[in-house]
N, CA, C, O and CB atoms as a CASP TS submission, in Angstrom:
PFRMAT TS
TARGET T0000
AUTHOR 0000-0000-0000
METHOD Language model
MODEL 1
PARENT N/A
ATOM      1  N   UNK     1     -61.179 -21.147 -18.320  1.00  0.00           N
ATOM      2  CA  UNK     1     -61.104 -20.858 -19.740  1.00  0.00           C
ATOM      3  C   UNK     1     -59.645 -20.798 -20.182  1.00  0.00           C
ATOM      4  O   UNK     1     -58.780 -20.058 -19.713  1.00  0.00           O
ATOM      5  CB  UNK     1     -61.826 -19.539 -20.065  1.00  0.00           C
ATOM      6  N   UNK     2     -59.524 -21.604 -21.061  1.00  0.00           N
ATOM      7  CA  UNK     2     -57.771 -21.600 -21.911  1.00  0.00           C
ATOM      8  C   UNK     2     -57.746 -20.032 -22.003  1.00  0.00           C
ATOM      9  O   UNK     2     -56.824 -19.524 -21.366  1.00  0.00           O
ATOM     10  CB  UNK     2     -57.566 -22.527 -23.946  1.00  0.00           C
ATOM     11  N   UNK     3     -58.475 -19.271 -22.588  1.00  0.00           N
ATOM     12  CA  UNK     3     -58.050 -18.302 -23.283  1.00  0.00           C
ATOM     13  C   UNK     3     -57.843 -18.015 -24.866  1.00  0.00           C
ATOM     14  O   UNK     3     -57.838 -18.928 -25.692  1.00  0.00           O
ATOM     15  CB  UNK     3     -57.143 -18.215 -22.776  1.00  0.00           C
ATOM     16  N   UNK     4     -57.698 -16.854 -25.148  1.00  0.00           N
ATOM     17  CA  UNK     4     -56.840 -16.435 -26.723  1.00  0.00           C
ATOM     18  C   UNK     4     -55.326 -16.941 -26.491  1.00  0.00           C
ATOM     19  O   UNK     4     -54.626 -16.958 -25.478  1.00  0.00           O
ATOM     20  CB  UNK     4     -56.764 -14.418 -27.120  1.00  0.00           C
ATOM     21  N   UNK     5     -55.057 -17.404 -28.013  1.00  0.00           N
ATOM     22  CA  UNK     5     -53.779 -17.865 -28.011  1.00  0.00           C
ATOM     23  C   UNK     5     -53.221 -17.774 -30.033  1.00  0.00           C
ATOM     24  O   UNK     5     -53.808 -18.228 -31.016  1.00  0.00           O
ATOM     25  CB  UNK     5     -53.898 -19.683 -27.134  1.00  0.00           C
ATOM     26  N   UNK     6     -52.001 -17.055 -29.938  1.00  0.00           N
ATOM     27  CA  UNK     6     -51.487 -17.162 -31.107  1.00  0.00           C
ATOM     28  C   UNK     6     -50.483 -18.250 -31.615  1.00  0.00           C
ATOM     29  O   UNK     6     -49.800 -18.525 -30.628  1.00  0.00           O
ATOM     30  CB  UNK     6     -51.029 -16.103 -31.232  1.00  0.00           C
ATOM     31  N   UNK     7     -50.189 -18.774 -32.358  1.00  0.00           N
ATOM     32  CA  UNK     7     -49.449 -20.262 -32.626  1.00  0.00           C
ATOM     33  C   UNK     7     -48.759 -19.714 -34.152  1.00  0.00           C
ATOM     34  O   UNK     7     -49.424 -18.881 -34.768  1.00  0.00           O
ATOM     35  CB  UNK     7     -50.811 -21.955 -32.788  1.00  0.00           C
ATOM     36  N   UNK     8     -47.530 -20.145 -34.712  1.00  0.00           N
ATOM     37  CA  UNK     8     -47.076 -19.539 -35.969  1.00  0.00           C
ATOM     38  C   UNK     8     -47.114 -20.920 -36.388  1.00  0.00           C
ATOM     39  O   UNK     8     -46.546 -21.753 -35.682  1.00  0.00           O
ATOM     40  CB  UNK     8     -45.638 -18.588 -36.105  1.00  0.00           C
ATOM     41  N   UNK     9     -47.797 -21.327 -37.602  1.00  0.00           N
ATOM     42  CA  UNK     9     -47.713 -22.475 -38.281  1.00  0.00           C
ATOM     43  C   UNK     9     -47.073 -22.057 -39.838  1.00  0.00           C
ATOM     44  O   UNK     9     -46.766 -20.927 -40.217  1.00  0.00           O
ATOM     45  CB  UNK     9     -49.219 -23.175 -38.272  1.00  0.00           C
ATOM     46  N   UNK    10     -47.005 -22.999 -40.396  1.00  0.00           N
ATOM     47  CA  UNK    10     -46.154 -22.939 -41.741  1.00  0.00           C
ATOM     48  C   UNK    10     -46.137 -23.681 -42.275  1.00  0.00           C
ATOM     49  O   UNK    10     -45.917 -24.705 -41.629  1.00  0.00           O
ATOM     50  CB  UNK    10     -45.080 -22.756 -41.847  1.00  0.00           C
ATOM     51  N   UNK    11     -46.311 -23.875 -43.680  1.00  0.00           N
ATOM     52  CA  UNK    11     -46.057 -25.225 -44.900  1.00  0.00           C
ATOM     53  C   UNK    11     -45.658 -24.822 -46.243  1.00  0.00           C
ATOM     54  O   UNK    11     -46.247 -23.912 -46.825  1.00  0.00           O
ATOM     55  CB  UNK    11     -47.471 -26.126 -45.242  1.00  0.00           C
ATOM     56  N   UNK    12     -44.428 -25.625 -46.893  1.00  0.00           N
ATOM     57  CA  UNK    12     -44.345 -25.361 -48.186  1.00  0.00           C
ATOM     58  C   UNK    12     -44.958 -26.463 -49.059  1.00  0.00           C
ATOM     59  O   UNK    12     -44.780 -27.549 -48.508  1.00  0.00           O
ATOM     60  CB  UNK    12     -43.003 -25.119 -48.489  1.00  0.00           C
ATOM     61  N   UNK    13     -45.541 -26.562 -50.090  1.00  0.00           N
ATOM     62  CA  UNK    13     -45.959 -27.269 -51.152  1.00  0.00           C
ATOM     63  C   UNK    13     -45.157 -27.066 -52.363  1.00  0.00           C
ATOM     64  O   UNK    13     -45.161 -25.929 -52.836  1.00  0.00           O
ATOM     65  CB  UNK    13     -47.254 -26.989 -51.381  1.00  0.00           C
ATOM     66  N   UNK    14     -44.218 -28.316 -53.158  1.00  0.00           N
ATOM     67  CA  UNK    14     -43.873 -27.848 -54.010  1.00  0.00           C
ATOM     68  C   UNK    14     -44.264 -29.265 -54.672  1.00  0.00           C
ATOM     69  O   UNK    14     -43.863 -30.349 -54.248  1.00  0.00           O
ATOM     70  CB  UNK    14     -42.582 -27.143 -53.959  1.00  0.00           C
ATOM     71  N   UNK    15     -45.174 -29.064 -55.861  1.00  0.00           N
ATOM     72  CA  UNK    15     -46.452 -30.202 -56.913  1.00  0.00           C
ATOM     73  C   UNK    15     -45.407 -30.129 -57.874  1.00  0.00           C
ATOM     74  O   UNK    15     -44.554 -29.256 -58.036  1.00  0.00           O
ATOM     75  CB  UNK    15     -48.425 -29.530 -57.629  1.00  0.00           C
ATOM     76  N   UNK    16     -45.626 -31.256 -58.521  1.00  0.00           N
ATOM     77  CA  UNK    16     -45.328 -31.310 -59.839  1.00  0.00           C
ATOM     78  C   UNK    16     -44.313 -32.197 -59.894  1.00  0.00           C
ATOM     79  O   UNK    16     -43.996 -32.489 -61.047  1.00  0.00           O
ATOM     80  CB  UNK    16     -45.028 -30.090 -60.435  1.00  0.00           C
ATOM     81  N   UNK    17     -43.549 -32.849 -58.838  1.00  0.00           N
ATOM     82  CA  UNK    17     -42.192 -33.256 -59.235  1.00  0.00           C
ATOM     83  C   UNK    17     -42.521 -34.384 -59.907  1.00  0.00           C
ATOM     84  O   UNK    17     -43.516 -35.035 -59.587  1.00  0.00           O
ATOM     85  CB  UNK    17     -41.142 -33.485 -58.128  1.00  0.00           C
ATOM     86  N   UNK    18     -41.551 -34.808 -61.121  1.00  0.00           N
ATOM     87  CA  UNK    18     -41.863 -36.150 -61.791  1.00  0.00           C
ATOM     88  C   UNK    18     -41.119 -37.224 -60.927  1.00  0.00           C
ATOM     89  O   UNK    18     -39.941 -37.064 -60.606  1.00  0.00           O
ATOM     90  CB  UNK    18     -41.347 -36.199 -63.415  1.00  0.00           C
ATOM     91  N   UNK    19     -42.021 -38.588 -60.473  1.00  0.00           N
ATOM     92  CA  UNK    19     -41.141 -40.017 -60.068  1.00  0.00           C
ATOM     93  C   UNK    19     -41.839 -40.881 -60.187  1.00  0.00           C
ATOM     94  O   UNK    19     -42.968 -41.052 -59.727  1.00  0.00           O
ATOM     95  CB  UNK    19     -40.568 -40.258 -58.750  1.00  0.00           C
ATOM     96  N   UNK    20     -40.891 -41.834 -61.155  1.00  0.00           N
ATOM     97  CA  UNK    20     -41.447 -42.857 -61.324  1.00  0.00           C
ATOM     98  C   UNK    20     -42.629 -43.240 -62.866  1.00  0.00           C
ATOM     99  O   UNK    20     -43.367 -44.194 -63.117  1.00  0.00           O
ATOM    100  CB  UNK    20     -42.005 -42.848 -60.006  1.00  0.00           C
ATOM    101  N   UNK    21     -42.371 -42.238 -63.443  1.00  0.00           N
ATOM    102  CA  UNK    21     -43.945 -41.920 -64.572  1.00  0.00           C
ATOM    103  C   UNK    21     -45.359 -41.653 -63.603  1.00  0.00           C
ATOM    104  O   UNK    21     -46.463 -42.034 -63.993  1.00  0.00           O
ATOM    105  CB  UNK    21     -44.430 -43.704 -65.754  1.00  0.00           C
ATOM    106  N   UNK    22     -45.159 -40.944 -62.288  1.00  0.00           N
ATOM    107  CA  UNK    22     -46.123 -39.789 -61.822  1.00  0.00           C
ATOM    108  C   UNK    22     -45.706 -39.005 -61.403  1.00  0.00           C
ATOM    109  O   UNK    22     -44.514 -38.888 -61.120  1.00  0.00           O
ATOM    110  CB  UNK    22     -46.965 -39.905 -61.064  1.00  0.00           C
ATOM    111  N   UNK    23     -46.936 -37.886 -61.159  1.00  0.00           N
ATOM    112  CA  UNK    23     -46.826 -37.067 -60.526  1.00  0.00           C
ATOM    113  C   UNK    23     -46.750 -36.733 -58.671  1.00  0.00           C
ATOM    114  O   UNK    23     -47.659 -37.060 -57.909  1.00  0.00           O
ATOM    115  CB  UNK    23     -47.566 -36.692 -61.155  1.00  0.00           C
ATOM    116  N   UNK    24     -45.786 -36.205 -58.342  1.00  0.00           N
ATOM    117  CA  UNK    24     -46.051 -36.558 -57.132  1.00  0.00           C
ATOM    118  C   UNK    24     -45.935 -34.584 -55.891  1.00  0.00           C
ATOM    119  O   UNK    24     -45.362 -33.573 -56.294  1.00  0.00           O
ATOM    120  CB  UNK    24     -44.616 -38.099 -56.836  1.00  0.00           C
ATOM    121  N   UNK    25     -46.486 -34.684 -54.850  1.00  0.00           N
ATOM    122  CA  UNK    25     -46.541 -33.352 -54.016  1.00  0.00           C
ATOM    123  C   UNK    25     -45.398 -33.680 -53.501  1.00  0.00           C
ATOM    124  O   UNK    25     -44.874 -34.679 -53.993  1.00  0.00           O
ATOM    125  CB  UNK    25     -47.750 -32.991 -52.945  1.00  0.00           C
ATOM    126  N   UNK    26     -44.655 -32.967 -52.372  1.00  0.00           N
ATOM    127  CA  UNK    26     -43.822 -32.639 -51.339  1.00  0.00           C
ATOM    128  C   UNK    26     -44.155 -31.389 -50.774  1.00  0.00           C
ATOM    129  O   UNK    26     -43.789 -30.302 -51.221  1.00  0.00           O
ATOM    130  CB  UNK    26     -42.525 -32.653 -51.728  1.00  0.00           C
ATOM    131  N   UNK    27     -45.225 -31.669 -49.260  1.00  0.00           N
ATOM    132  CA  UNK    27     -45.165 -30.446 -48.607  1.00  0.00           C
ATOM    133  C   UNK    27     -44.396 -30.670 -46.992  1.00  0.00           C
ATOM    134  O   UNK    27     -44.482 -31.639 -46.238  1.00  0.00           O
ATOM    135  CB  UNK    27     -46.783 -29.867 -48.553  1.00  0.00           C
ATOM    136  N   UNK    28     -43.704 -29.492 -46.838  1.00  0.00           N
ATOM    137  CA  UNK    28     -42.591 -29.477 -45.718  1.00  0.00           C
ATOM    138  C   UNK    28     -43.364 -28.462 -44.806  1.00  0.00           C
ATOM    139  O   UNK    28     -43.333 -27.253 -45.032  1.00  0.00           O
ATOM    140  CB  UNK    28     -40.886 -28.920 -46.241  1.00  0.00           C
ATOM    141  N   UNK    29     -44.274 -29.187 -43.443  1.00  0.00           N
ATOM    142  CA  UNK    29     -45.189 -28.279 -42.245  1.00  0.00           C
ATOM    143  C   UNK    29     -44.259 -28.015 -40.928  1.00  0.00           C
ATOM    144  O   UNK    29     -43.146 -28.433 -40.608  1.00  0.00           O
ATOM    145  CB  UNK    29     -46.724 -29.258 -41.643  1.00  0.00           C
ATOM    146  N   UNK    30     -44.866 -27.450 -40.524  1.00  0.00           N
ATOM    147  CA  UNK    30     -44.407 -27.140 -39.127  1.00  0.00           C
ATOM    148  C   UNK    30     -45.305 -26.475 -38.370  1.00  0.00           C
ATOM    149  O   UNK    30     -45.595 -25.315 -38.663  1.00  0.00           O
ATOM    150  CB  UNK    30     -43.256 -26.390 -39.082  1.00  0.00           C
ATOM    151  N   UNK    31     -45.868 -27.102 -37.304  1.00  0.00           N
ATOM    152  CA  UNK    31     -46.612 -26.207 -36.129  1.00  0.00           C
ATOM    153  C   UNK    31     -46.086 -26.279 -34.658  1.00  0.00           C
ATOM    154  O   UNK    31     -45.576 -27.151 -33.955  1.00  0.00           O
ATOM    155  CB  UNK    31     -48.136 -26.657 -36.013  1.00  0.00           C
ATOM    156  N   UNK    32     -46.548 -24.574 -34.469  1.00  0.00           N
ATOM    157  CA  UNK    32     -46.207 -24.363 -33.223  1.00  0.00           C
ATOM    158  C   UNK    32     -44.464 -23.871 -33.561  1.00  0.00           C
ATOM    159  O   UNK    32     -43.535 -24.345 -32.907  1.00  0.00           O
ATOM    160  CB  UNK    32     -46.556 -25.842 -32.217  1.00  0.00           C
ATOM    161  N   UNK    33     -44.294 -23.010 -34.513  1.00  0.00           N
ATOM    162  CA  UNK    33     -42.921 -23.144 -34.892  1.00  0.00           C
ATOM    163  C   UNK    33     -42.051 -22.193 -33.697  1.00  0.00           C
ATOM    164  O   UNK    33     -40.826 -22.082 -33.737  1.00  0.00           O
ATOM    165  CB  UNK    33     -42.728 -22.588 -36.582  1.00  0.00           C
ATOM    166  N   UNK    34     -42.825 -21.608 -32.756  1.00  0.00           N
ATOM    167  CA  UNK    34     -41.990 -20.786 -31.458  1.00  0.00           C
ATOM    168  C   UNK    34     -42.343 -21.307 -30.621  1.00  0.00           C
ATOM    169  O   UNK    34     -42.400 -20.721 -29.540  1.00  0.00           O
ATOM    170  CB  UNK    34     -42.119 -19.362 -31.088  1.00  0.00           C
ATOM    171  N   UNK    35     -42.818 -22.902 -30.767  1.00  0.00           N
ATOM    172  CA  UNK    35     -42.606 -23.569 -29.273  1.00  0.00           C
ATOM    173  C   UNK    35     -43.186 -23.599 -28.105  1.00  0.00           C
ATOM    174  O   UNK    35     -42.944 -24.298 -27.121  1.00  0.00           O
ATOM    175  CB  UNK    35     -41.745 -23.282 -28.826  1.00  0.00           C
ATOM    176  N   UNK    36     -44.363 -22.383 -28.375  1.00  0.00           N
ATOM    177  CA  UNK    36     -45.192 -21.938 -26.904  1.00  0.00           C
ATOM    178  C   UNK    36     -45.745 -22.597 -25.710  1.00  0.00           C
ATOM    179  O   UNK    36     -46.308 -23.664 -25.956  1.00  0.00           O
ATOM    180  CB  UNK    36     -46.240 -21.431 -27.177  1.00  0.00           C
ATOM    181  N   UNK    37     -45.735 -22.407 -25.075  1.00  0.00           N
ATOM    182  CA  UNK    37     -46.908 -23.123 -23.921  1.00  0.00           C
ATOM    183  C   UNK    37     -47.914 -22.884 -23.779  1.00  0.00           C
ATOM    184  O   UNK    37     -47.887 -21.941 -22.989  1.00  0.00           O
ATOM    185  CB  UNK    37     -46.811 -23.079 -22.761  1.00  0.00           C
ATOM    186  N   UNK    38     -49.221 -23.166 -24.088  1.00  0.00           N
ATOM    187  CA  UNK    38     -50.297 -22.944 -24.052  1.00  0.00           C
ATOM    188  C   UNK    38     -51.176 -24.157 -22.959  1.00  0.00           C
ATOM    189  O   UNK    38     -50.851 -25.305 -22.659  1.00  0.00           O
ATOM    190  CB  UNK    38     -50.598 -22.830 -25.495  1.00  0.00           C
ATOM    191  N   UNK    39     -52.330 -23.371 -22.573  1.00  0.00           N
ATOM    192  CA  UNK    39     -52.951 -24.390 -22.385  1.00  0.00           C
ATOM    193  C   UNK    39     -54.306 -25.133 -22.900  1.00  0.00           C
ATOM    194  O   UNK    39     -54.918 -24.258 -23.513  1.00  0.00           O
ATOM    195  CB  UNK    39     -52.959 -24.233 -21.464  1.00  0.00           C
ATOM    196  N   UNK    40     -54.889 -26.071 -22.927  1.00  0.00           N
ATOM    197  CA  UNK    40     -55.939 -26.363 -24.188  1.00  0.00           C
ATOM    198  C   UNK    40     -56.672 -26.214 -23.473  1.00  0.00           C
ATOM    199  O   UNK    40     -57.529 -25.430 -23.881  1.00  0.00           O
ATOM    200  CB  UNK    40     -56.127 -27.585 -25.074  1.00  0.00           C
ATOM    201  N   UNK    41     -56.971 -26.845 -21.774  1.00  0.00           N
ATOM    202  CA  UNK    41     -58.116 -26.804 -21.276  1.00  0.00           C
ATOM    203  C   UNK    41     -57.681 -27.167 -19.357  1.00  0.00           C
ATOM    204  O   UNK    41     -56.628 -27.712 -19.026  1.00  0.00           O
ATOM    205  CB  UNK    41     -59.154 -27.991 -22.264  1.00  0.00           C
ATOM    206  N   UNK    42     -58.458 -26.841 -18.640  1.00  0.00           N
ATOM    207  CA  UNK    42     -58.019 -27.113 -17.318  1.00  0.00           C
ATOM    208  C   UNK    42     -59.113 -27.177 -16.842  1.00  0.00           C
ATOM    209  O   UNK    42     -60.068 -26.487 -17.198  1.00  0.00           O
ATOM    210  CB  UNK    42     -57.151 -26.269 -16.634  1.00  0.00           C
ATOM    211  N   UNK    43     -59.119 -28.276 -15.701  1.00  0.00           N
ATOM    212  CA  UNK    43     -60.403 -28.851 -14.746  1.00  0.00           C
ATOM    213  C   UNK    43     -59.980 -28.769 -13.143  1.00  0.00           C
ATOM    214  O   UNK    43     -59.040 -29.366 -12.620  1.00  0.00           O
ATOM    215  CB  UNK    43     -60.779 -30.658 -15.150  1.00  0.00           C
ATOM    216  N   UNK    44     -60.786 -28.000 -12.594  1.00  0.00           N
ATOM    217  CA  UNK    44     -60.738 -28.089 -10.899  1.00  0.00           C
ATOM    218  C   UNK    44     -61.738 -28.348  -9.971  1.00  0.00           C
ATOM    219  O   UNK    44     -62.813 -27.869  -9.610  1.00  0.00           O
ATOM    220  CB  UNK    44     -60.378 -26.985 -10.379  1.00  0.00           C
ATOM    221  N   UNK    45     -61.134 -29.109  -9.761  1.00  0.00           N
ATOM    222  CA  UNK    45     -62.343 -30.439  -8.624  1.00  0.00           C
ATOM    223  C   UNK    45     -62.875 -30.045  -7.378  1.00  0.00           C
ATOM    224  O   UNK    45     -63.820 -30.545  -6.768  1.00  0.00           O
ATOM    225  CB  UNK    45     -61.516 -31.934  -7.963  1.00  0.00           C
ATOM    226  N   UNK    46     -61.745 -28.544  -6.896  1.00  0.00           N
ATOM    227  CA  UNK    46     -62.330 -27.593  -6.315  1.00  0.00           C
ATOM    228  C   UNK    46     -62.089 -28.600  -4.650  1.00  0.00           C
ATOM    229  O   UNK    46     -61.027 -28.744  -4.046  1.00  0.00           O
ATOM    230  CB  UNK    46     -64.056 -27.156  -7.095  1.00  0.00           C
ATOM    231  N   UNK    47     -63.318 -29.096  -4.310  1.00  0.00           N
ATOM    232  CA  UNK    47     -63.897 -29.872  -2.992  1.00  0.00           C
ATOM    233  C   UNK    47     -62.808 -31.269  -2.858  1.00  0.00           C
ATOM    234  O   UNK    47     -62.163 -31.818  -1.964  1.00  0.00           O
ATOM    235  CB  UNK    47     -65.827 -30.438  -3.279  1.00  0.00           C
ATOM    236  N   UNK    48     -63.093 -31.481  -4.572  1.00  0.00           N
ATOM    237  CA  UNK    48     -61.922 -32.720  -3.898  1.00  0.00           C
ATOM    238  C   UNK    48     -60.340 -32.526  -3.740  1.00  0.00           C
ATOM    239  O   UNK    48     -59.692 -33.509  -3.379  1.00  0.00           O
ATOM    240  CB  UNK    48     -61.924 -34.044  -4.875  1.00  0.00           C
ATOM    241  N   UNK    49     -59.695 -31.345  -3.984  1.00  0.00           N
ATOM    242  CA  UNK    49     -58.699 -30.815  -3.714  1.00  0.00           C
ATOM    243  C   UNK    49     -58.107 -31.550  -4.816  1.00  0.00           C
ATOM    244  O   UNK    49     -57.047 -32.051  -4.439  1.00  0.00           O
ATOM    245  CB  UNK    49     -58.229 -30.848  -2.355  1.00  0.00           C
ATOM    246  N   UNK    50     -58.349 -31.793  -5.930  1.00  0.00           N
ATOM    247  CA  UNK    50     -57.768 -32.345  -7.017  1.00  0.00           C
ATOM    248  C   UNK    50     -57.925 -30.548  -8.595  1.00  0.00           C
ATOM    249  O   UNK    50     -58.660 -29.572  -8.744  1.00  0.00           O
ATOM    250  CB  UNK    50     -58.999 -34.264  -7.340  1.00  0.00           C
ATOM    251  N   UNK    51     -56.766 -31.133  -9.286  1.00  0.00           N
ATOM    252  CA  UNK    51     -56.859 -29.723 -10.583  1.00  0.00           C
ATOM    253  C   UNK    51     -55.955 -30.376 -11.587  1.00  0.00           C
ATOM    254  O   UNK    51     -54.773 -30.378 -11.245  1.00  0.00           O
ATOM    255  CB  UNK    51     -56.081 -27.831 -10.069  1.00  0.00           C
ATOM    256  N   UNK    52     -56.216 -30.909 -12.702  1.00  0.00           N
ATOM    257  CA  UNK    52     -55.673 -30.951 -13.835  1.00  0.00           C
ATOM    258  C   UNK    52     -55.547 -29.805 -15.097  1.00  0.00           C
ATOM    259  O   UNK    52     -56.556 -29.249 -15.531  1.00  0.00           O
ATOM    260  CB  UNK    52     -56.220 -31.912 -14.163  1.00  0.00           C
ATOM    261  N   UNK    53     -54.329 -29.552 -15.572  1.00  0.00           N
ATOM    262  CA  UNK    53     -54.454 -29.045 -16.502  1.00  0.00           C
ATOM    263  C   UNK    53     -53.693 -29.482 -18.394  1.00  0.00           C
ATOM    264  O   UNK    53     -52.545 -29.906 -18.264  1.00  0.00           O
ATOM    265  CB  UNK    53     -54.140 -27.972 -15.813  1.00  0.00           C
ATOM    266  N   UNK    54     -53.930 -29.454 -19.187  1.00  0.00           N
ATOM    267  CA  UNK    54     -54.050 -30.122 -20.419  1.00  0.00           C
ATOM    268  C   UNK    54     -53.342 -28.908 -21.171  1.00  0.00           C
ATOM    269  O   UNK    54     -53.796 -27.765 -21.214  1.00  0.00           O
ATOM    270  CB  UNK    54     -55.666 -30.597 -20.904  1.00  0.00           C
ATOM    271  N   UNK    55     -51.919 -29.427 -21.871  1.00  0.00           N
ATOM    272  CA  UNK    55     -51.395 -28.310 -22.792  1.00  0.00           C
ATOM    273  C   UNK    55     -51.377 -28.672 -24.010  1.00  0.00           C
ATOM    274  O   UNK    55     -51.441 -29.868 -24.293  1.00  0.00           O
ATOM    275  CB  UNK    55     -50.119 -27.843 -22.534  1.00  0.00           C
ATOM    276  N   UNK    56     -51.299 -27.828 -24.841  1.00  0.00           N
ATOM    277  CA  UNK    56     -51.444 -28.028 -26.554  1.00  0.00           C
ATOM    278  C   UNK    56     -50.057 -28.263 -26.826  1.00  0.00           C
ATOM    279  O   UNK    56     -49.132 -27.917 -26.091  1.00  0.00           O
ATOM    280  CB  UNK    56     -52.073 -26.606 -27.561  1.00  0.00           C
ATOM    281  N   UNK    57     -49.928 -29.050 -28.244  1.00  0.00           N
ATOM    282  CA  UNK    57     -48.950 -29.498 -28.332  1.00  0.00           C
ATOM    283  C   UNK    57     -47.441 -28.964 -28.564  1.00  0.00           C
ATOM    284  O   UNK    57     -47.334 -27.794 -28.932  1.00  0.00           O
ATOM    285  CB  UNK    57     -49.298 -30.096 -28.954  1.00  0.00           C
ATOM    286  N   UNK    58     -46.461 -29.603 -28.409  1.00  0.00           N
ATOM    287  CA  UNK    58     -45.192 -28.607 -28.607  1.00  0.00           C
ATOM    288  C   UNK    58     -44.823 -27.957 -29.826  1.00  0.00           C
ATOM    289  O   UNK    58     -45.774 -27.415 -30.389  1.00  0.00           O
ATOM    290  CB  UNK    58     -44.036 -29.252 -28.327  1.00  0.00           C
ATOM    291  N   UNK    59     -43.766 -27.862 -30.368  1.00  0.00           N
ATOM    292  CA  UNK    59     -43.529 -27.565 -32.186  1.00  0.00           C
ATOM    293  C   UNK    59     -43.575 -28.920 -32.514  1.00  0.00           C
ATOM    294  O   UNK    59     -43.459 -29.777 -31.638  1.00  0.00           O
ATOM    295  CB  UNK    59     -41.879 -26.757 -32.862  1.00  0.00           C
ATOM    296  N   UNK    60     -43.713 -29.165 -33.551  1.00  0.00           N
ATOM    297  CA  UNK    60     -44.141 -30.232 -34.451  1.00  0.00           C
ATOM    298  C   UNK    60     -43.526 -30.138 -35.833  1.00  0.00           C
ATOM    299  O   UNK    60     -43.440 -28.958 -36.174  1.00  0.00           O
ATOM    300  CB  UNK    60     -45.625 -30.222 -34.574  1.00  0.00           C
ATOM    301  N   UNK    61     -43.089 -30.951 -36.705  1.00  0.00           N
ATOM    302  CA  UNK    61     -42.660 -30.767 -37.976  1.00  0.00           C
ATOM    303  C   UNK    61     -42.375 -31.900 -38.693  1.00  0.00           C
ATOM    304  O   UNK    61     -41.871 -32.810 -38.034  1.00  0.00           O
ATOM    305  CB  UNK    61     -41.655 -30.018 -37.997  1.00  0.00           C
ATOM    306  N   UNK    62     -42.636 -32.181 -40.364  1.00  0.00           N
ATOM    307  CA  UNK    62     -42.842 -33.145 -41.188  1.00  0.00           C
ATOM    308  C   UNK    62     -42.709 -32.793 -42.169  1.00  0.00           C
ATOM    309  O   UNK    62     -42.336 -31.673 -42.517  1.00  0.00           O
ATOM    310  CB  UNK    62     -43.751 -33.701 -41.158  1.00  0.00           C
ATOM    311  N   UNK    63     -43.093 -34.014 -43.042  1.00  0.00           N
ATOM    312  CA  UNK    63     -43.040 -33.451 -44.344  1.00  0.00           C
ATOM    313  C   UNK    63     -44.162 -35.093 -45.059  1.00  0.00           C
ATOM    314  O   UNK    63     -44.147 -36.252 -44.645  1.00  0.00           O
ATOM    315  CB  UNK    63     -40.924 -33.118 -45.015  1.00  0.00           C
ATOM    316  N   UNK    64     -44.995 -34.462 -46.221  1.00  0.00           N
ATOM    317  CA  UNK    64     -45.872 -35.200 -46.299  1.00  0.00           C
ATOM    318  C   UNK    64     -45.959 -35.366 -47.928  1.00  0.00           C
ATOM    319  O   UNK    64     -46.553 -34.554 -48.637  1.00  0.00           O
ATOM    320  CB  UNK    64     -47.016 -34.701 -45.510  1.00  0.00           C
ATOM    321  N   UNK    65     -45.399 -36.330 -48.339  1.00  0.00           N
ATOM    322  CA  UNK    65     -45.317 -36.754 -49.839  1.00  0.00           C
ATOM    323  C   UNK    65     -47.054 -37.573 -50.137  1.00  0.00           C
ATOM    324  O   UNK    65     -47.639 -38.463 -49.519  1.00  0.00           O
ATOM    325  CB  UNK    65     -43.689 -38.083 -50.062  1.00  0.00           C
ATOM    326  N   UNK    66     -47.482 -36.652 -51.523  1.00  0.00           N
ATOM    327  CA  UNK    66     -48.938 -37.140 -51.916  1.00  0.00           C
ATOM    328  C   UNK    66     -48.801 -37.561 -53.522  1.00  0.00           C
ATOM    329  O   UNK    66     -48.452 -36.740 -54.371  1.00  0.00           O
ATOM    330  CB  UNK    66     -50.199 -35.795 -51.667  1.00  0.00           C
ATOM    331  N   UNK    67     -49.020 -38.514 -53.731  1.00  0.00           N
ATOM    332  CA  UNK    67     -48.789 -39.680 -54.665  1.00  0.00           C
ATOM    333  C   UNK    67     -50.252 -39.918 -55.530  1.00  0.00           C
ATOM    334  O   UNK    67     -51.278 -40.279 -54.955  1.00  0.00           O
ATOM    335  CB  UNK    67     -48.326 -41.127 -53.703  1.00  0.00           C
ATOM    336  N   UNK    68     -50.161 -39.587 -57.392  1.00  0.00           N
ATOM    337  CA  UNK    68     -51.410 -40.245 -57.327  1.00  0.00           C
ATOM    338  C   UNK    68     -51.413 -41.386 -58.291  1.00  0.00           C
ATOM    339  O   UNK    68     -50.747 -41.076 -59.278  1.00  0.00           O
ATOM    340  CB  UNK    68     -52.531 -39.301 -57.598  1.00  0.00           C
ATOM    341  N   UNK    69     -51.863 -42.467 -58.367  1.00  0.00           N
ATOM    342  CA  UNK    69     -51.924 -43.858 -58.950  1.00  0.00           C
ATOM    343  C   UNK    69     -52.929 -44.321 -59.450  1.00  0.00           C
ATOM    344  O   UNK    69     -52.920 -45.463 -59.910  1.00  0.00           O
ATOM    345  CB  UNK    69     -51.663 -44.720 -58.213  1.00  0.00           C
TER
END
């Protein structure tokens, strides 16, 4: 079992800006903003002396312009 796990995510949205004769979003995200190590899921083969384990992703960050036409 992964377990409980806390993650700090974050996004700003700021709507409204005029370009172009529309309207357009700008939101600025970020996940995983302390970077953690977690794990998502782990498999052990036990007999075949084989064990994988699978981590969630690192910090992450963007920014995502929404346009409407």
């Amino acid at each position: 079992s992964a377990g409980s796990r806390s993650l700090f995510d974050a996004q700003l949205k700021i709507d409204g800006i005029e370009l172009g004769g529309t309207k357009v979003a700008l939101t600025l995200w970020g996940k995983n903003l302390t970077n953690k190590d977690y794990v998502v899921r782990s498999i052990d083969f036990g007999a075949l002396g084989y064990a994988t384990t699978i981590y969630g992703d690192p910090r992450t960050y963007g920014m995502t312009l929404d346009m409407k036409f």
